[in-house]
N, CA, C and O atoms as a Tinker XYZ file with bonds, in Angstrom:
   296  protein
     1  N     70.965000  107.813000    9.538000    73     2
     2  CA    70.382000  106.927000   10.545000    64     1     3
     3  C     70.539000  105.467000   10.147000    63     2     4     5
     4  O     70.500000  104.635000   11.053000    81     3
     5  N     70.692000  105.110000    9.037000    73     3     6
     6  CA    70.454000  104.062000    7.963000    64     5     7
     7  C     71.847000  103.336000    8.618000    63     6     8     9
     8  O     71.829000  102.215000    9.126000    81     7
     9  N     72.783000  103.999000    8.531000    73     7    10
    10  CA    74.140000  103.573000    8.545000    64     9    11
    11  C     74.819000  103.583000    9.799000    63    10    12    13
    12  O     75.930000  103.139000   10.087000    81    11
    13  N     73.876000  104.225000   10.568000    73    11    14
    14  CA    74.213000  103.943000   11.943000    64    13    15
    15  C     73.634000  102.544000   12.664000    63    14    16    17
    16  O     74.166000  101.859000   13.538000    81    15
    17  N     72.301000  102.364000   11.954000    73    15    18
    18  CA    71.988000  101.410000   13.019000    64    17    19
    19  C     72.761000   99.603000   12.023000    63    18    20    21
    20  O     72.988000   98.478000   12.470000    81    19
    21  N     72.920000  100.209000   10.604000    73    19    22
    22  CA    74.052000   98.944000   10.385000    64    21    23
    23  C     75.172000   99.043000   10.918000    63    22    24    25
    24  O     75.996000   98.164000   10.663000    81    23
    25  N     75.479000   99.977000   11.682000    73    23    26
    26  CA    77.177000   99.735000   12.217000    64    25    27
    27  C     76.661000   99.001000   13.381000    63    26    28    29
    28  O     77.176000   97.901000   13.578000    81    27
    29  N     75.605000   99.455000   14.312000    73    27    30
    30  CA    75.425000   98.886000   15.440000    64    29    31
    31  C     75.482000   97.617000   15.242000    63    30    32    33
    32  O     76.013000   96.696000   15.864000    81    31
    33  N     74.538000   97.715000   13.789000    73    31    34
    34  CA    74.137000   95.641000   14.070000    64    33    35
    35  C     75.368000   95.014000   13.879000    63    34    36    37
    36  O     75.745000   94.066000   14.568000    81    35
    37  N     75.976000   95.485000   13.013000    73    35    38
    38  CA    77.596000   94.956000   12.412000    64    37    39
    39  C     78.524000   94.088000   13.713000    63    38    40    41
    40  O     78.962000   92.938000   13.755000    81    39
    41  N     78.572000   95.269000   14.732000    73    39    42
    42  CA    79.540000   95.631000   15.902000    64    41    43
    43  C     78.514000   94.643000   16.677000    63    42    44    45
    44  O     79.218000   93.712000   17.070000    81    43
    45  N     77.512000   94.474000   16.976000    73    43    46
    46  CA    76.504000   93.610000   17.727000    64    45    47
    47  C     76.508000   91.814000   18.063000    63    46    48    49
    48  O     76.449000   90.991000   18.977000    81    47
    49  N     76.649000   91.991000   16.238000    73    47    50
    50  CA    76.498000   90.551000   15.832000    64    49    51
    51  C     78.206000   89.602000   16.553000    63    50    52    53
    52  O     78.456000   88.518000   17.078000    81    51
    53  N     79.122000   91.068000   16.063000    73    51    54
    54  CA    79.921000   90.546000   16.409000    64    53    55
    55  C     80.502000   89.560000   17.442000    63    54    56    57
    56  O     81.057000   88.468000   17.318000    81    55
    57  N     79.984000   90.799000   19.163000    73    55    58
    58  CA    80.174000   90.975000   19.925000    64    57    59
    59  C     79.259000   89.332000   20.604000    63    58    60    61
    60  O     79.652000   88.722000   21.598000    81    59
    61  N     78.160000   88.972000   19.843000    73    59    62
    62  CA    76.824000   88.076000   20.397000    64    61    63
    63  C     78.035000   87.241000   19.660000    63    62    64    65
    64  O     77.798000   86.208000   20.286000    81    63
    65  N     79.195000   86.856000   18.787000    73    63    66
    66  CA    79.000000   85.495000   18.025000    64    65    67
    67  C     80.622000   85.392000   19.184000    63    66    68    69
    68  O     80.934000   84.215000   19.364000    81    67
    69  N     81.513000   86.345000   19.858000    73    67    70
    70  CA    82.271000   85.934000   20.342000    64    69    71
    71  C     81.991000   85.088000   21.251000    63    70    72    73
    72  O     82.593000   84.022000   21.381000    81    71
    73  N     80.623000   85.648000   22.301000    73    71    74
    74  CA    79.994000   85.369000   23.690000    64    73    75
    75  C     79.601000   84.007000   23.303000    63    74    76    77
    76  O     79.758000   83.250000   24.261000    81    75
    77  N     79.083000   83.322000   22.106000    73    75    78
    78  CA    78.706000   82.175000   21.842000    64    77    79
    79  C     79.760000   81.439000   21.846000    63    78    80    81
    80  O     79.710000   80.283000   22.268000    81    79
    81  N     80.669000   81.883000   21.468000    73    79    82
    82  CA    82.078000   81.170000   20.881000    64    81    83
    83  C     82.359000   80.430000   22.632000    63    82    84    85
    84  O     82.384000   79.288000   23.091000    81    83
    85  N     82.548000   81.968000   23.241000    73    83    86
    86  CA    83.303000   82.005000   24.669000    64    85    87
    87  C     82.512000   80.773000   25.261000    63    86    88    89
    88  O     83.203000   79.860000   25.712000    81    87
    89  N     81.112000   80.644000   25.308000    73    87    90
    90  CA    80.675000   79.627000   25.704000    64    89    91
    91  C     80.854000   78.326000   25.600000    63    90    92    93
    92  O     81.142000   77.583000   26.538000    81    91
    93  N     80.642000   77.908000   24.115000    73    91    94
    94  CA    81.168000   76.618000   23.933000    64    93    95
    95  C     82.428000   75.975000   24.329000    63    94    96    97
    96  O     82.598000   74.882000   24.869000    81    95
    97  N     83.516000   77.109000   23.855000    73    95    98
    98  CA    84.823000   76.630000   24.975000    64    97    99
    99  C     84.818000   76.654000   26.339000    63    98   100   101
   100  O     85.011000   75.605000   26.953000    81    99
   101  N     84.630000   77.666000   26.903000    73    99   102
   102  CA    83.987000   77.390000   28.089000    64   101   103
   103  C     83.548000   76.011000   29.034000    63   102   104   105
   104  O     83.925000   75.620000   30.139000    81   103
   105  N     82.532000   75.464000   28.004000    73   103   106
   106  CA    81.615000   74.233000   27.863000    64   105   107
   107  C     82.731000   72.802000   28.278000    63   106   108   109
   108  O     82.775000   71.931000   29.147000    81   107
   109  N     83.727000   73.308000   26.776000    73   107   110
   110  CA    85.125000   72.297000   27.153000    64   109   111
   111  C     86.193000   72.445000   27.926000    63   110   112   113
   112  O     87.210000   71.758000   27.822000    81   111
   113  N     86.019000   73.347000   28.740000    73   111   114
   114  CA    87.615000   73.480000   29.899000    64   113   115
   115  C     86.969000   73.157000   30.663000    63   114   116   117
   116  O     87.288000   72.031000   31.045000    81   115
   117  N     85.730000   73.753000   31.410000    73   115   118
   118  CA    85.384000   73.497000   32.827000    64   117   119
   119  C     83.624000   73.749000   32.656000    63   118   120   121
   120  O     83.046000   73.944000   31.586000    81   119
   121  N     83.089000   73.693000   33.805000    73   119   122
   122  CA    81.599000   74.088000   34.472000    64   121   123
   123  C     81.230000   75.395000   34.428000    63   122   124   125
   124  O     81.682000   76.138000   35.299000    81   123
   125  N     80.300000   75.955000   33.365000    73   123   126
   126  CA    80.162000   77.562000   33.751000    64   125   127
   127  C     78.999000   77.779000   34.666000    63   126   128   129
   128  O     77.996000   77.069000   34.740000    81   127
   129  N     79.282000   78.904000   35.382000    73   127   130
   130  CA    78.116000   79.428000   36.135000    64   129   131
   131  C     76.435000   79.589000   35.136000    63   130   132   133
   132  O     76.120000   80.238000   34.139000    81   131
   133  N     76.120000   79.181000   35.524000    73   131   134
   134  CA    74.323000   79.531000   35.285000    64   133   135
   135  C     74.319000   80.611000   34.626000    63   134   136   137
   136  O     73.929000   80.511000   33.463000    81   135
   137  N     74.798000   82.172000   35.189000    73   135   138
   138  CA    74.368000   83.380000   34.383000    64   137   139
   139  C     75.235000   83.469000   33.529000    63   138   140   141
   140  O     75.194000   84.499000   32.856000    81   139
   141  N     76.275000   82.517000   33.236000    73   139   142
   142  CA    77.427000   82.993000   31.793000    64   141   143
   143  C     76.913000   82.245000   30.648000    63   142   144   145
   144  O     77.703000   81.877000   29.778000    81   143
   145  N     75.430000   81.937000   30.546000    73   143   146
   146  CA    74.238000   81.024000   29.414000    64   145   147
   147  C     73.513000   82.547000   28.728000    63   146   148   149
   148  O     73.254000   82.808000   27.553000    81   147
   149  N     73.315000   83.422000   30.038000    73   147   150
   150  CA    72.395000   84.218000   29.695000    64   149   151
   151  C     73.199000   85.658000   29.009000    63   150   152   153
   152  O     72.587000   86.600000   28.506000    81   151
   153  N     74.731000   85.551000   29.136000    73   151   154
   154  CA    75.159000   86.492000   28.267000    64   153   155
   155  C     74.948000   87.006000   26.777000    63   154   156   157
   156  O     75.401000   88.109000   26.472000    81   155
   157  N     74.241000   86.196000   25.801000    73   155   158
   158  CA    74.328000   86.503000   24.600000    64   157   159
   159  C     72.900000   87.363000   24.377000    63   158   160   161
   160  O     72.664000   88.152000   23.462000    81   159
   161  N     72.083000   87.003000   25.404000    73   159   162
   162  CA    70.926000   87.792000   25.612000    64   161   163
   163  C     70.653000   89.228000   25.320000    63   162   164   165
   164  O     69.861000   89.614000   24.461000    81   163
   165  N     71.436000   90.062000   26.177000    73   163   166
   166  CA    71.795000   91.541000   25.636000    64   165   167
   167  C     72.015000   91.921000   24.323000    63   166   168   169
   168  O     71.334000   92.765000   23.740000    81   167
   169  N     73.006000   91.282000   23.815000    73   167   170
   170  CA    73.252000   91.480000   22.163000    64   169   171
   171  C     71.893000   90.978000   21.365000    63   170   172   173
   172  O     71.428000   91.557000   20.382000    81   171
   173  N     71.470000   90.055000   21.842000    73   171   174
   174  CA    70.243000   89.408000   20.851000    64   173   175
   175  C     69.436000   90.192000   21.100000    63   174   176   177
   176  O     68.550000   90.195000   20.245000    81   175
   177  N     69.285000   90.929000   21.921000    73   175   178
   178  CA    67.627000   91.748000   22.473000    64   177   179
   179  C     68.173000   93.231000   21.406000    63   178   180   181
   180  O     67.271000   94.047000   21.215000    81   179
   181  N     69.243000   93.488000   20.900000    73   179   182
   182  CA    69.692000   94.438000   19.950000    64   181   183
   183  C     69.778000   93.835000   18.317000    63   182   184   185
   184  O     69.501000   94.609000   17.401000    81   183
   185  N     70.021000   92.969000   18.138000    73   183   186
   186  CA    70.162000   92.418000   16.985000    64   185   187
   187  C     68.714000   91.862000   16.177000    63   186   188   189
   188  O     68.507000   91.822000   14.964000    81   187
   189  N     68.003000   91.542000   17.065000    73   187   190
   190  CA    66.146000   91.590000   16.611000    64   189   191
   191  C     65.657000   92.671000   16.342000    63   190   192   193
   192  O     64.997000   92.485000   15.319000    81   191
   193  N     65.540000   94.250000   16.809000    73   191   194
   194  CA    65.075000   95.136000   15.869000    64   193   195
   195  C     65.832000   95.768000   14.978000    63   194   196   197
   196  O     65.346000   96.368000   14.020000    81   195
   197  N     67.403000   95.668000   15.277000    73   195   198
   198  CA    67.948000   96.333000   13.929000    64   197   199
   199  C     68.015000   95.181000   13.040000    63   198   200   201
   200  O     68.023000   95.588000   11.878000    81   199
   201  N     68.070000   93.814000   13.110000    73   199   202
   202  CA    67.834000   92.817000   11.964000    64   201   203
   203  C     66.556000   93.348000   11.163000    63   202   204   205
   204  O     66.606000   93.670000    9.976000    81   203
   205  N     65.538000   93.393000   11.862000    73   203   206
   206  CA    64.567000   93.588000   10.898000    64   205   207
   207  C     64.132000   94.838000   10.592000    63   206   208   209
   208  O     63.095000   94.869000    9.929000    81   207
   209  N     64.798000   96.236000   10.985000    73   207   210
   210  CA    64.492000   97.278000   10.391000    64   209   211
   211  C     65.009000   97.005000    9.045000    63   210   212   213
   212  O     64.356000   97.160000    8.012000    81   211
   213  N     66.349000   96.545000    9.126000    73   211   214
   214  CA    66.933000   96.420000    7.574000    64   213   215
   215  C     66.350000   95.300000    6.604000    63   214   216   217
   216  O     66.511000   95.260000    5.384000    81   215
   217  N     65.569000   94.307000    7.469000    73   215   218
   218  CA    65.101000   93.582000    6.476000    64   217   219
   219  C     63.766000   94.219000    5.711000    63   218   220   221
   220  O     63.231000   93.753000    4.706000    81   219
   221  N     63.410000   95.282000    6.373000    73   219   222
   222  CA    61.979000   95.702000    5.764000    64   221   223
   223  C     61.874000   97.062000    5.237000    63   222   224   225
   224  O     60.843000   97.500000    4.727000    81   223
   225  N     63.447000   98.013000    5.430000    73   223   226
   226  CA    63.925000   98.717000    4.757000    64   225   227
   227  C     63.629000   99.242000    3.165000    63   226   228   229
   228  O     63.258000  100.306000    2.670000    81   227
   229  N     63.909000   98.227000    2.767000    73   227   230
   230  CA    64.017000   98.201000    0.716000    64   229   231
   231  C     62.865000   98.122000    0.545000    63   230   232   233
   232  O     62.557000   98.568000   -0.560000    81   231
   233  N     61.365000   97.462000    1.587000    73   231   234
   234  CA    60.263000   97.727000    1.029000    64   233   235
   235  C     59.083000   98.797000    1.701000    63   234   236   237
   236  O     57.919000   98.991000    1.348000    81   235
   237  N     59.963000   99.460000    2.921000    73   235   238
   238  CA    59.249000  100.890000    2.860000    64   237   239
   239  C     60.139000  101.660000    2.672000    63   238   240   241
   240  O     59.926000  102.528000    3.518000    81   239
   241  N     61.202000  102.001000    2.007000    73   239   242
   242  CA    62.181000  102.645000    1.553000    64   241   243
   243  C     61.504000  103.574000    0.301000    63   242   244   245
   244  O     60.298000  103.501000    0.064000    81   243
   245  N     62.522000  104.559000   -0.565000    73   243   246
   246  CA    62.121000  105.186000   -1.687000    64   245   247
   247  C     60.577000  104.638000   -2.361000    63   246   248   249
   248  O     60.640000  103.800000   -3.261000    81   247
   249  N     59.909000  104.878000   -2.137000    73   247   250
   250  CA    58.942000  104.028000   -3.334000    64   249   251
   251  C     58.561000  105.043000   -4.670000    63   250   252   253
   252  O     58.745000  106.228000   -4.392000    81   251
   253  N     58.298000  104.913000   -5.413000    73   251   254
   254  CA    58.669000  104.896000   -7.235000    64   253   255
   255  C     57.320000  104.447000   -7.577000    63   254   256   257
   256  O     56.873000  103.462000   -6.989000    81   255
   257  N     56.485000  105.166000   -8.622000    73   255   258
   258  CA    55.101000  104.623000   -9.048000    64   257   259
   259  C     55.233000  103.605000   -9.912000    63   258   260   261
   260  O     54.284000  102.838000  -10.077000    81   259
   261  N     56.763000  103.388000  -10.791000    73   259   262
   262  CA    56.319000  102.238000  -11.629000    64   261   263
   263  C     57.473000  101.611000  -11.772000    63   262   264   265
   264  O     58.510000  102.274000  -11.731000    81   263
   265  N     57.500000  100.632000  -11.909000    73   263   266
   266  CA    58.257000   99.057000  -12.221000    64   265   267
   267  C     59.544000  100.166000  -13.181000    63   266   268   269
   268  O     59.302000  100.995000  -14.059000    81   267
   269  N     61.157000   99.678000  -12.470000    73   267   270
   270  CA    61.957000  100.154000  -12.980000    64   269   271
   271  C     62.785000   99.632000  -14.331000    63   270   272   273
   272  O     63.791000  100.048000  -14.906000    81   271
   273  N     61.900000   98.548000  -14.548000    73   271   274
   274  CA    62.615000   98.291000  -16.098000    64   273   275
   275  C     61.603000   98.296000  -16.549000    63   274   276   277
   276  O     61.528000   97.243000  -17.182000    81   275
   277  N     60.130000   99.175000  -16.707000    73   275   278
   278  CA    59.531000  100.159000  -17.095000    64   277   279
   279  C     59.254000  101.430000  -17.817000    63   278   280   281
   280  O     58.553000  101.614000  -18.812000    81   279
   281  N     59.892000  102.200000  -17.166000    73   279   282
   282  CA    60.519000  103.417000  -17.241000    64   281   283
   283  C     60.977000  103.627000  -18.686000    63   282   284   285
   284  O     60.661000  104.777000  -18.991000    81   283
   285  N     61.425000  103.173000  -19.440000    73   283   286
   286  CA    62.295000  103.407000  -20.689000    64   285   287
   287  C     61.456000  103.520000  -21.904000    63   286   288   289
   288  O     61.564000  104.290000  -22.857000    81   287
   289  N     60.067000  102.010000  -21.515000    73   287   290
   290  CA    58.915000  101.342000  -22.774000    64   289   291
   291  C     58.107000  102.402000  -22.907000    63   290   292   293
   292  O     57.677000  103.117000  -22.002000    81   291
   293  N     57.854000  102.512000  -24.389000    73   291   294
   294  CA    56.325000  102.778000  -23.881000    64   293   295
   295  C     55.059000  101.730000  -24.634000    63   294   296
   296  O     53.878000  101.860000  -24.311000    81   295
């Protein structure tokens, strides 16, 4: 599941940084329509919960009772 929802975000981010791109040029050839602002929207409304599943991942992930350069002392 882990590795699915990083492919999504992977493929996501992508897809949101072309639409930004497309815009700004856009910006410099001609006048865009009103709703070609609100394209990056979709991707961003995907990239906010898989951003932060993975950011909060490693700290509800495996948990371990004691400090891992621990383990060895006594």
């Amino acid at each position: 599941m882990s590795q699915m929802i990083r492919i999504v975000h992977r493929w996501t981010s992508l897809l949101f940084s072309l639409i930004v791109a497309s815009i700004f040029v856009g910006m410099a050839v001609t006048t865009l329509p009103e709703w070609y602002y609100y394209l990056p929207l979709p991707p961003l409304f995907v990239l906010i919960p898989t951003g932060i599943y993975m950011f909060f991942m490693p700290y509800f992930g495996s948990q371990q009772d004691g400090l891992p350069a621990a383990e060895g002392s006594t």
